[in-house]
C-alpha positions in Angstrom: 33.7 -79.0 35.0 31.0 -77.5 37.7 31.9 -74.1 36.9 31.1 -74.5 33.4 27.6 -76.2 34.1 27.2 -73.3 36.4 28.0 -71.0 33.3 25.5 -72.6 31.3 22.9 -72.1 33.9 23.8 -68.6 35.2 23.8 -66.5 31.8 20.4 -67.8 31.1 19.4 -66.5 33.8 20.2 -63.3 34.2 19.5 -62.7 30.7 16.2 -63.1 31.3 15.7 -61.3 34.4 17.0 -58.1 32.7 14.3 -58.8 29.5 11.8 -59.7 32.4 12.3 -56.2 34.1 13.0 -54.2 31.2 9.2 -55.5 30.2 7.9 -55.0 33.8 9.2 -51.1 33.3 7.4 -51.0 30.3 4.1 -48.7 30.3 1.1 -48.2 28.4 0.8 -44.8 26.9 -2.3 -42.8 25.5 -1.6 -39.6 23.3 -4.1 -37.4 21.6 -3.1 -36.6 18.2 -4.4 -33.9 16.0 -4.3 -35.2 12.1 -4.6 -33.1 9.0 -5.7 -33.8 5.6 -8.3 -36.3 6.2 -10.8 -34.9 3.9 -13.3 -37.5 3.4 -14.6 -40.6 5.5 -12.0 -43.0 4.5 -9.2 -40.8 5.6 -9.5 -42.4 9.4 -9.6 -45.8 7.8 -6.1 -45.2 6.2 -5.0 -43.1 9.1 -5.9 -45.9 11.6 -4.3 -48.8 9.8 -0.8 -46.9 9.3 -1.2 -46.2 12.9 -1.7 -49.8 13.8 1.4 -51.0 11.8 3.9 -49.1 14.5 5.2 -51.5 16.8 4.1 -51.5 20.4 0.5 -50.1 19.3 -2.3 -51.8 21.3 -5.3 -49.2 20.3 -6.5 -46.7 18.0 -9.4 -44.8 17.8 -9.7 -41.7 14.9 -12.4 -39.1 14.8 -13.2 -37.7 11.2 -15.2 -35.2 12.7 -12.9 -34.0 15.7 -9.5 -34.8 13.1 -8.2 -36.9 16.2 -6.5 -40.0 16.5 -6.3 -41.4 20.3 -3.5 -44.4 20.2 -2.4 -46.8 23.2 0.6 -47.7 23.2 4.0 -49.6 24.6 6.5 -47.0 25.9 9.0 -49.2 25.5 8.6 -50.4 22.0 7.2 -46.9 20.2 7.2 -43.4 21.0 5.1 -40.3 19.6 7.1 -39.3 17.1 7.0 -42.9 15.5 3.5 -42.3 15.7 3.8 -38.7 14.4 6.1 -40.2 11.5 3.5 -42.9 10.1 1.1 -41.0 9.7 2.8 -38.0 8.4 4.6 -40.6 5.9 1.3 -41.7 5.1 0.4 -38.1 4.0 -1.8 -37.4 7.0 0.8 -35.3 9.2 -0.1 -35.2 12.9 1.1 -33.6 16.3 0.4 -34.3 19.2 -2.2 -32.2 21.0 -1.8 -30.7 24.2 
């Protein structure tokens, strides 16, 4: 009977040990991305929400002027070509810049 209270106990745990380092591993990201299309000054308005809607997204900053977006990110939850696909979905296709 004590090895299956230990049972109960032990997968618990180490279940969340790995979600605890798996989350410690985890890094914020910044990319640059160049945007087309935005033709107007609502363009980064649109851009910016479809950007936000990506998982993992903490920050997003779009330039009209400069046709830029600048996100922060969770490595572990997005990557730049979710980002890249948003937007592009959105009718605003974007690269990253180097």
């Amino acid at each position: 009977m004590k090895e299956k209270s230990m049972a109960k106990f032990t997968i618990p745990l180490v279940l969340g040990s790995l979600l605890v380092s798996s989350a410690a591993m985890a890094e914020q990201k910044t990319v640059a991305l160049a945007v087309e299309n935005m033709y107007c000054e609502a363009c980064p308005y649109m851009v910016k929400k479809t950007i936000e809607k990506v998982s993992g997204v903490s920050k997003v900053t779009v330039s009209f002027k400069d046709k830029t977006a600048v996100v922060v990110f969770d490595d572990a939850q997005a990557r730049v070509k979710d980002l890249t696909n948003a937007t592009t979905s959105a009718g605003y296709p974007s690269t990253p810049k180097s």
